[in-house]
N, C-alpha and C positions, 0 to 999 in steps of 0.2 A: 395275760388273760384279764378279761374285766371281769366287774361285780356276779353279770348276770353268769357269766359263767362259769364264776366258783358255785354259784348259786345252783347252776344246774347240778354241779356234778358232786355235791355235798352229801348228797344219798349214796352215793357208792364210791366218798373219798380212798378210802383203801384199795380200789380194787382199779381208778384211775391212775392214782399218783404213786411212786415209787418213794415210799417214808423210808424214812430213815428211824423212825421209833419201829419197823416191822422187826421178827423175831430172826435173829442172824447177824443183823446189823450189828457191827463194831461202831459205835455210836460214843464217844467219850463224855455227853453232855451230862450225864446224871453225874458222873466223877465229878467233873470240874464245878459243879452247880453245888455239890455237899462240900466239896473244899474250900467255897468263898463262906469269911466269917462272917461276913454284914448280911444278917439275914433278914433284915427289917422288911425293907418295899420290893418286887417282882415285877415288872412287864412284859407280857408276852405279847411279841407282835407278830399279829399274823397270827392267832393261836388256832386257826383251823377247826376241827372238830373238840377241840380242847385233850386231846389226848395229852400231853405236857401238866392239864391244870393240876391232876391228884398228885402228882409228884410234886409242882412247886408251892401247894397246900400246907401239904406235910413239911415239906422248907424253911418257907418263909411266913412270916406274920402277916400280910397283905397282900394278895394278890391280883394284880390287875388284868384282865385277858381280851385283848381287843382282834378285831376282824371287820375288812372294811364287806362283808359277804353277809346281809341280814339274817339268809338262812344258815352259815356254818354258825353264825351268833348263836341260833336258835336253838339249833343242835346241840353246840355244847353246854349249853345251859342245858338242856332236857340230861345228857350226859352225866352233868358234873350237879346236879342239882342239890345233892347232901353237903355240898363241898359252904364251908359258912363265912369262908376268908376269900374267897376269890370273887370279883367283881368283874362279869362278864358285859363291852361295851360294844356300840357301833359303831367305828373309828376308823378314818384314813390316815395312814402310816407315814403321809406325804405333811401332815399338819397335825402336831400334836400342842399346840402354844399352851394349853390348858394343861400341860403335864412337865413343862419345863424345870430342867432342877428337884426333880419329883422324887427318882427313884435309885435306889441300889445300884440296881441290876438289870439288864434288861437282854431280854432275848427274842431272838429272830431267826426261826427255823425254815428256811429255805421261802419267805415272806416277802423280801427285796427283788424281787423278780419279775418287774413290770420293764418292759417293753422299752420305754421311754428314756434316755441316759438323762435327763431332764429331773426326772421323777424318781428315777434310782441314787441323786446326787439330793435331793429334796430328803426322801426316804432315811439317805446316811446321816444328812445334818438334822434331823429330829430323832433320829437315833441316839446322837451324840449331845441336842440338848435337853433332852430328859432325864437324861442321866445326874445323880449330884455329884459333886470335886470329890476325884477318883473313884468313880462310878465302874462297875462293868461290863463289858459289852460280849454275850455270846453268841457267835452267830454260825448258820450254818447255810452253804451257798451250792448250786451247783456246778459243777467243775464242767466247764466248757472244753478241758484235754479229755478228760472222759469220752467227750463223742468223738474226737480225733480217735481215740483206742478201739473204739468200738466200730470206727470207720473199716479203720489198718485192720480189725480180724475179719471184720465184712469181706474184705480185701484176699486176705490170705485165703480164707475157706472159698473163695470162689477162683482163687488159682489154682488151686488146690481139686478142684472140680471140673476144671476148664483147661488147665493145664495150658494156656495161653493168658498172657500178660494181658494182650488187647481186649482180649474177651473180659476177663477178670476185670480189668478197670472200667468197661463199659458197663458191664451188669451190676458194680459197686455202687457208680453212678446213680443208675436207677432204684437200687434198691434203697440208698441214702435220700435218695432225693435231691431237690433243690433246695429248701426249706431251713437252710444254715447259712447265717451270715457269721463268718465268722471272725471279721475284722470287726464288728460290735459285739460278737459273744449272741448274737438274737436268735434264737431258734422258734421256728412252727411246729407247736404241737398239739395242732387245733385252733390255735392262740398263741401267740407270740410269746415267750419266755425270755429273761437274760440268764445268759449264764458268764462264768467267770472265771478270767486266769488267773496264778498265781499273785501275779505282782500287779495286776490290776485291782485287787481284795487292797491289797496294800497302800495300793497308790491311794485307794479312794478313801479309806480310813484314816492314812494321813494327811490328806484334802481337809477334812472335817475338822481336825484338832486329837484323833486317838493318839494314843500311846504304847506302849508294851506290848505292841502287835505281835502276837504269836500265829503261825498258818500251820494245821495239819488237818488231817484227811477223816471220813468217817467213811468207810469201808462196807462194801456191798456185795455178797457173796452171786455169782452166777445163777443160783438155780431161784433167787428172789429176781434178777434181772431178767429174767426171762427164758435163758439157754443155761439147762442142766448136764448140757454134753460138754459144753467147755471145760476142758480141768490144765490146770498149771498156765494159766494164764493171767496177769495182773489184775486183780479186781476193782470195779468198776468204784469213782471215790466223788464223796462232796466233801466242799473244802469247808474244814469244820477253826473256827475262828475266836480267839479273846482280844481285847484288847482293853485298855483303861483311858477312863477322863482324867 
């Protein structure tokens, strides 16, 4: 998605976008975030409405909160306006040269998700040079098996309904769409998105120069997904990520 249209949809970010800070969510980011000792510098990339900034306030001694979206900027500043240590900017994720070597820590909640594998490889390496020697990096990604899962129940409930294979595969079709490339991970969802597989998170973080790459999940209950009827089924996940310079 571009500027204009996080732009659009910053007034009613919660009720577009499926957070991962919503109430339910198995979310491990505050754990790991009060575990790192080096609490000095913060950057949040991608900080969206600033939902993230009270929490990394109260953290860390400096905090930086960039968004390449002038109106989410806006936002979270009106939001977070008591907050006296966080330094809310207008910044593309893709060029940070004025922040190189800068910072602790830095974080990136589901922020890397343009379109472009260009621009998502740009993205990683200003990620990774912002950071200072053994820096950390937390991120959290969208899991592109996730819509595989959610394809195969699309799947099953409509055999299940249909009680024919052919029919079932046909109506999954439509209901899926077209709108998934899923040899790039790119999906339409009004705007083109990336999403990611496991060992692709990996590959690309080793591309850059990280280290200590750890990959686990952050977990998203059914009835925040949308269908409160599904029960005992695997819950729908973004790949939640550390790693060090």
């Amino acid at each position: 998605m571009k500027e204009k249209e996080w732009d659009k949809i910053s007034d009613n970010y919660l009720e577009e976008i499926l957070s991962p800070f919503n109430k339910g969510v198995e979310n491990p980011i505050y754990h790991v975030l009060k575990s790192i000792k080096s609490k000095k510098k913060v950057i949040d990339l991608g900080c969206g409405l600033g939902i993230l900034a009270p929490f990394l306030s109260k953290n860390f001694k400096e905090v930086t909160a960039i968004d390449f979206s002038e109106k989410m900027i806006e936002t979270a500043k009106e939001n977070n306006k008591t907050l006296k240590n966080v330094n809310f900017q207008i910044k593309d994720i893709k060029d940070l040269k004025e922040f190189h070597n800068q910072f602790n820590v830095a974080v990136s909640v589901n922020s890397i998700i343009m379109p472009s594998l260009i621009d998502v490889e740009k993205a990683f390496q200003e990620s990774y040079k912002i950071l200072k020697t053994k820096g950390y990096f937390i991120g959290i990604f969208p899991a592109i098996e996730s819509e595989f899962l959610d394809a195969l129940l699309t799947f099953e409930k409509q055999l299940k309904e249909t009680k024919d294979e052919k029919s079932a595969i046909k109506n999954t079709h439509k209901i899926v769409g077209e709108n998934y490339d899923f040899l790039l991970g790119i999906i339409n969802y009004e705007g083109k998105q990336k999403h990611y597989y496991n060992f692709e998170l990996e590959y690309r973080l080793k591309k850059v120069g990280f280290k200590k790459i750890k990959i686990s999940k952050v977990l998203y209950p059914w009835k925040i997904y949308g269908d409160s009827t599904i029960k005992n089924k695997p819950e729908i996940w973004d790949w939640f990520v550390t790693a060090r310079k």
